[in-house]
VOVO-386512 format. One record per residue: residue number from 1; residue in three letters; z, x, y of N, C-alpha, C in turn. Coordinates in nm, 3 decimals. Layout:
{r NUM, "ala", {Z, X, Y}, {Z, X, Y}, {Z, X, Y}}
...
END
This chain:
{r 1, "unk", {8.676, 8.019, 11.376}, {8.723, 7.892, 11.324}, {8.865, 7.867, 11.377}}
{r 2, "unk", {8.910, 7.770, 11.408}, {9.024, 7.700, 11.475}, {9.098, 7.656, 11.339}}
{r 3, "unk", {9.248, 7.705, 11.346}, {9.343, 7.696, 11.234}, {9.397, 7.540, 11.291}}
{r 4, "unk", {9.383, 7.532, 11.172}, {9.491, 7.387, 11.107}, {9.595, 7.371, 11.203}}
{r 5, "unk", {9.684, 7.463, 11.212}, {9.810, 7.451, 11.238}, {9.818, 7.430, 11.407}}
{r 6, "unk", {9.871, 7.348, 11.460}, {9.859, 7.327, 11.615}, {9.966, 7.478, 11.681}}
{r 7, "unk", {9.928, 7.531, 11.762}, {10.008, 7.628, 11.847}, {10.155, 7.511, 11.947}}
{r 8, "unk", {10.231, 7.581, 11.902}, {10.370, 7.536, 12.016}, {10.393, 7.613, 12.087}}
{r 9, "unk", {10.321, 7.629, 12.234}, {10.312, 7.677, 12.367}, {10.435, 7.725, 12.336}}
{r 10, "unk", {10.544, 7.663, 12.430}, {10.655, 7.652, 12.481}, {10.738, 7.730, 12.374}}
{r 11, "unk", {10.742, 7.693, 12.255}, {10.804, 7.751, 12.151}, {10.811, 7.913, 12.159}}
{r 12, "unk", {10.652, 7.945, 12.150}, {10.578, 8.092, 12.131}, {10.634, 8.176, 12.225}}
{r 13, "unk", {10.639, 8.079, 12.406}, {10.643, 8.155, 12.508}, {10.819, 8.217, 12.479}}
{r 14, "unk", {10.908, 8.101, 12.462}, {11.043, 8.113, 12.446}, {11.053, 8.253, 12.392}}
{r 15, "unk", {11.015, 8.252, 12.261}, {11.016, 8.359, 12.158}, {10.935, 8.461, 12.224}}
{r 16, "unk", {10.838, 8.523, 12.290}, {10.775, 8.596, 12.318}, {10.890, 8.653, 12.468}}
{r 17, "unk", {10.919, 8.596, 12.496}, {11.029, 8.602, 12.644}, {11.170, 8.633, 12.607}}
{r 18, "unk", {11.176, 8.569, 12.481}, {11.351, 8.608, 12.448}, {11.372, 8.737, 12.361}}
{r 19, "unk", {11.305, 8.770, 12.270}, {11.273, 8.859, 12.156}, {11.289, 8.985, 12.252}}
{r 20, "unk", {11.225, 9.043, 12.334}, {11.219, 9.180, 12.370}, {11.365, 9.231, 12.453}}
{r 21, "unk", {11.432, 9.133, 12.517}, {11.575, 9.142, 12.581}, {11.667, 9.120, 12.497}}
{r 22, "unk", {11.673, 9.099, 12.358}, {11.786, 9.062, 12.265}, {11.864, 8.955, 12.331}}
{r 23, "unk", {11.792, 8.817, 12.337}, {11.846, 8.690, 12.346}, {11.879, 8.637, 12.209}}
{r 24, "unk", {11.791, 8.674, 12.187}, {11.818, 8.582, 11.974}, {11.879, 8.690, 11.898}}
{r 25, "unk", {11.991, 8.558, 11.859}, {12.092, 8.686, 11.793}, {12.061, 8.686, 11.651}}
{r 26, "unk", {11.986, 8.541, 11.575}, {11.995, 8.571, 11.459}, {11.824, 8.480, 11.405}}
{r 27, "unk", {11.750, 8.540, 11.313}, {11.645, 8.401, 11.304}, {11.658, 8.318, 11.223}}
{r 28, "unk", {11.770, 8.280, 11.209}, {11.829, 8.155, 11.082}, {11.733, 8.012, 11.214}}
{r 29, "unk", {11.648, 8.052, 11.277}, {11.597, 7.933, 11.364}, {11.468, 7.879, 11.267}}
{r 30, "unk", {11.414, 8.035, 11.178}, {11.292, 8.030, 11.112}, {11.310, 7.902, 11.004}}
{r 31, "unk", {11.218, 7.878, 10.957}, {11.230, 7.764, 10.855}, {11.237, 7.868, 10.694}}
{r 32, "unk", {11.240, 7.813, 10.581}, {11.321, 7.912, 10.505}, {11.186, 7.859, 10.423}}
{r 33, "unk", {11.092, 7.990, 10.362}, {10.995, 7.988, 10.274}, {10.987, 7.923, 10.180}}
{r 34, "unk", {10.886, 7.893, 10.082}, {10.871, 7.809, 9.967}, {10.801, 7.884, 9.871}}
{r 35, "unk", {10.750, 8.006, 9.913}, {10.697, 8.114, 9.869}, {10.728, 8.155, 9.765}}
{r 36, "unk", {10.657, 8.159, 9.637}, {10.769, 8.233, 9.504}, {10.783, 8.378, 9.555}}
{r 37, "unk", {10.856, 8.453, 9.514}, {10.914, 8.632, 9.527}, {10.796, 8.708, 9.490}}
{r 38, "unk", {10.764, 8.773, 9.565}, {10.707, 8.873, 9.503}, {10.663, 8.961, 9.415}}
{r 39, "unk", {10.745, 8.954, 9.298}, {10.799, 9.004, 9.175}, {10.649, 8.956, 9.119}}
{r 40, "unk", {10.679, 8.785, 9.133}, {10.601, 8.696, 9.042}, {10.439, 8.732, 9.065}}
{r 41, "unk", {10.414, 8.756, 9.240}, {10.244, 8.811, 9.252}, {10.189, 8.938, 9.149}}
{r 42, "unk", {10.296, 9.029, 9.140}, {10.333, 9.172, 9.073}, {10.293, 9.134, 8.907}}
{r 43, "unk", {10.354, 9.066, 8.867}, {10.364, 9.028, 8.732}, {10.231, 8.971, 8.679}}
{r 44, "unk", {10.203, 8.834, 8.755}, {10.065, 8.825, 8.738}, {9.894, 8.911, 8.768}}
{r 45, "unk", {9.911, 8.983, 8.882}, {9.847, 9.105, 8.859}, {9.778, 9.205, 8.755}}
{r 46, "unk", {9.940, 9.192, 8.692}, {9.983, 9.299, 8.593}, {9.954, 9.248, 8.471}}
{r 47, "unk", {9.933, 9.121, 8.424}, {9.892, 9.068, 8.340}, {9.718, 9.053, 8.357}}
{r 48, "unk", {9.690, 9.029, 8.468}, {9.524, 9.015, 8.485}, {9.474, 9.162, 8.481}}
{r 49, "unk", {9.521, 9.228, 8.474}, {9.478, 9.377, 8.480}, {9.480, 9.414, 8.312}}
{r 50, "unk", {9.588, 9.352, 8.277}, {9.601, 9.389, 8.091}, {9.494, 9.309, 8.030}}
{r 51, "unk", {9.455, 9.231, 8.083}, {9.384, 9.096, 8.021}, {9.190, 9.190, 8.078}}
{r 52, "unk", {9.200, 9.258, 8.143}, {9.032, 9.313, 8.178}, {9.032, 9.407, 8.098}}
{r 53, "unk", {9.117, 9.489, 8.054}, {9.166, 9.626, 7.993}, {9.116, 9.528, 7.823}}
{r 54, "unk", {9.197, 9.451, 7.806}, {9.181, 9.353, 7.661}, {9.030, 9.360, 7.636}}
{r 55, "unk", {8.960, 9.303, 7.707}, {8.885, 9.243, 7.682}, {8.759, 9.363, 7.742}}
{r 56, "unk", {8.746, 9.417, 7.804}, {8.656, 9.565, 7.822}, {8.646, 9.605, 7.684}}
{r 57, "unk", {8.746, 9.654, 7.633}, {8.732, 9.685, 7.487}, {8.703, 9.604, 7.381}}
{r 58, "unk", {8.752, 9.490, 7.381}, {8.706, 9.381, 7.290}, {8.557, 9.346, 7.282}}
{r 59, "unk", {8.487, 9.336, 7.343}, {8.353, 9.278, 7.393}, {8.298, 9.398, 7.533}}
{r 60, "unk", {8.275, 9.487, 7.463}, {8.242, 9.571, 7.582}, {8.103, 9.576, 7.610}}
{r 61, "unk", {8.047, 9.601, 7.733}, {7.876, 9.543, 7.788}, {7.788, 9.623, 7.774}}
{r 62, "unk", {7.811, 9.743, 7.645}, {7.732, 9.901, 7.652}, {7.743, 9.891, 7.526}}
END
């Protein structure tokens, strides 16, 4: 399947060409995430895991 996102040739090649000689000094070029932290994937997890544990025992299938 072919992603959404269009490829930027020129962009990729730049970066693929500059990256291994230490041309780029810094990647403040990247765009800056929108991603919540990690913490938060952790937490909810950790709650869906308490919540099967809850309820195994509450209503258990045996």
């Amino acid at each position: 399947m072919i992603s959404q996102k269009a490829i930027d040739i020129p962009q990729y090649v730049e970066m693929v060409v500059a990256l291994p000689f230490g041309i780029v000094n810094s990647m403040s070029e990247e765009k800056e995430s929108n991603d919540p932290p990690q913490t938060a994937y952790y937490i909810f997890f950790g709650i869906a895991v308490l919540a099967l544990v809850f309820t195994m025992f509450k209503w258990p299938l045996w």
